[in-house]
N, C-alpha and C positions, 0 to 999 in steps of 0.2 A: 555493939553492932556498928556505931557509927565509925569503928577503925576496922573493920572489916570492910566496910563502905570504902572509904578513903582509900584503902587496899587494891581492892577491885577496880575502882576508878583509873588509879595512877597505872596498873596493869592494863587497860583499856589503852590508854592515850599512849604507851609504851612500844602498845602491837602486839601485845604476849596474846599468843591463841586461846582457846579452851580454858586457862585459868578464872580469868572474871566470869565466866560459865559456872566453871564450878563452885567459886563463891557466892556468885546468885542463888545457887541451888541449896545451898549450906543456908546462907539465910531465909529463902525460903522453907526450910527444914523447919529451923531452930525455930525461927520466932514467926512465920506465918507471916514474913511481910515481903512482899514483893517490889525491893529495889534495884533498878534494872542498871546496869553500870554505865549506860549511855548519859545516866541522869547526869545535870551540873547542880551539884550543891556546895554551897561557900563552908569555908571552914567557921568551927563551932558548933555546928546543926546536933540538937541533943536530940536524941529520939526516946520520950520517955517512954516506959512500958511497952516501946517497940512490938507487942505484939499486932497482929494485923493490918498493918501500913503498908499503903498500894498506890507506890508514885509511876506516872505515864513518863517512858521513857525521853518526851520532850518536853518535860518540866522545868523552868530553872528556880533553883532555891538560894537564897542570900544566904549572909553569915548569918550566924549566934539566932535561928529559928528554931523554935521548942516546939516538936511533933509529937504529940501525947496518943495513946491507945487508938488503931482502928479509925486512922485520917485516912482519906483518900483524896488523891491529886491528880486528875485523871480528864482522860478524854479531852487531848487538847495539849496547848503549849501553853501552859501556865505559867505564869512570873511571879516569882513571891519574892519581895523586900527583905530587906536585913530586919532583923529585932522583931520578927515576928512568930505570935503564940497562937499554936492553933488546939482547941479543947477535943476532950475525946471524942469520935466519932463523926467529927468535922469533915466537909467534904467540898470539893472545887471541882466545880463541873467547868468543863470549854477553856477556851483560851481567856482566860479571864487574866488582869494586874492586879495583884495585892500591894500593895504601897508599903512602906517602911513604918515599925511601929506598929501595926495594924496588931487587933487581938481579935481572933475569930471564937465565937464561942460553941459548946460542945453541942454537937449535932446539928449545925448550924451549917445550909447549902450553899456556896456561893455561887452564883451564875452571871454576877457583873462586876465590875471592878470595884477594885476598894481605894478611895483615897487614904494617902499617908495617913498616921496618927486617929486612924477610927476604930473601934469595935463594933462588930457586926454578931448578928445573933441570929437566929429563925431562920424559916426554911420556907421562900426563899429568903438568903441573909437580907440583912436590912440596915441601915447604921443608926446606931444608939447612943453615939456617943464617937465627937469630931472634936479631935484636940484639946478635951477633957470637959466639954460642956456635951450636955445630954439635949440630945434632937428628939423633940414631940413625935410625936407618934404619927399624926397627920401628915409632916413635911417630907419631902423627899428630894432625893440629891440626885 
């Protein structure tokens, strides 16, 4: 999916009419995920199990970002870092920054930004872990 992406893309910025149309529409088919060709995504972006993946078409995605089953990126101008993993189900609400590094975990809402090198979990996300040392539970960033 992700060189039909890349396809579609290069076809957008080109000027070619109707085609990235109808490769939206072919991925929308195939695999139930709606990405819209306006998106910017860095090269390498893996989209595992590509089924149901729903990026706003003012999104922007870094390189080498692993999209697993049923993420949404949505509602908003979202920024997501390079080398980041996002778990099944995961979702990015508003204009929110995900920083480089970041691991979101599966089902896991984000609604404020993420510093570089965190993982976040819960709904809303939360960070549990900042540059490989685990954040108590009480404190907040």
């Amino acid at each position: 999916m992700e060189s039909l992406y890349y396809l579609m893309h290069r076809l957008y910025l080109w000027h070619i009419p109707f085609v990235p149309r109808i490769i939206m529409l072919i991925i929308r088919v195939i695999y139930g995920a709606f990405i819209p060709y306006r998106v910017k995504i860095g090269p390498d972006v893996n989209f595992s199990h590509c089924m149901g993946i729903v990026i706003a078409p003012g999104a922007k995605i870094g390189s080498r970002v692993k999209i697993r089953q049923h993420v949404t990126i949505g509602s908003g101008h979202a920024v997501i870092g390079d080398d980041v993993e996002f778990g099944a189900g995961a979702k990015v609400i508003g204009s929110v920054r995900i920083g480089n590094r970041v691991k979101v975990g599966a089902n896991a809402v984000v609604v404020h930004d993420v510093p570089d090198d965190a993982t976040v979990v819960g709904v809303p996300a939360r960070v549990v872990m900042l540059a490989g040392k685990r954040i108590p539970k009480d404190d907040k960033l």
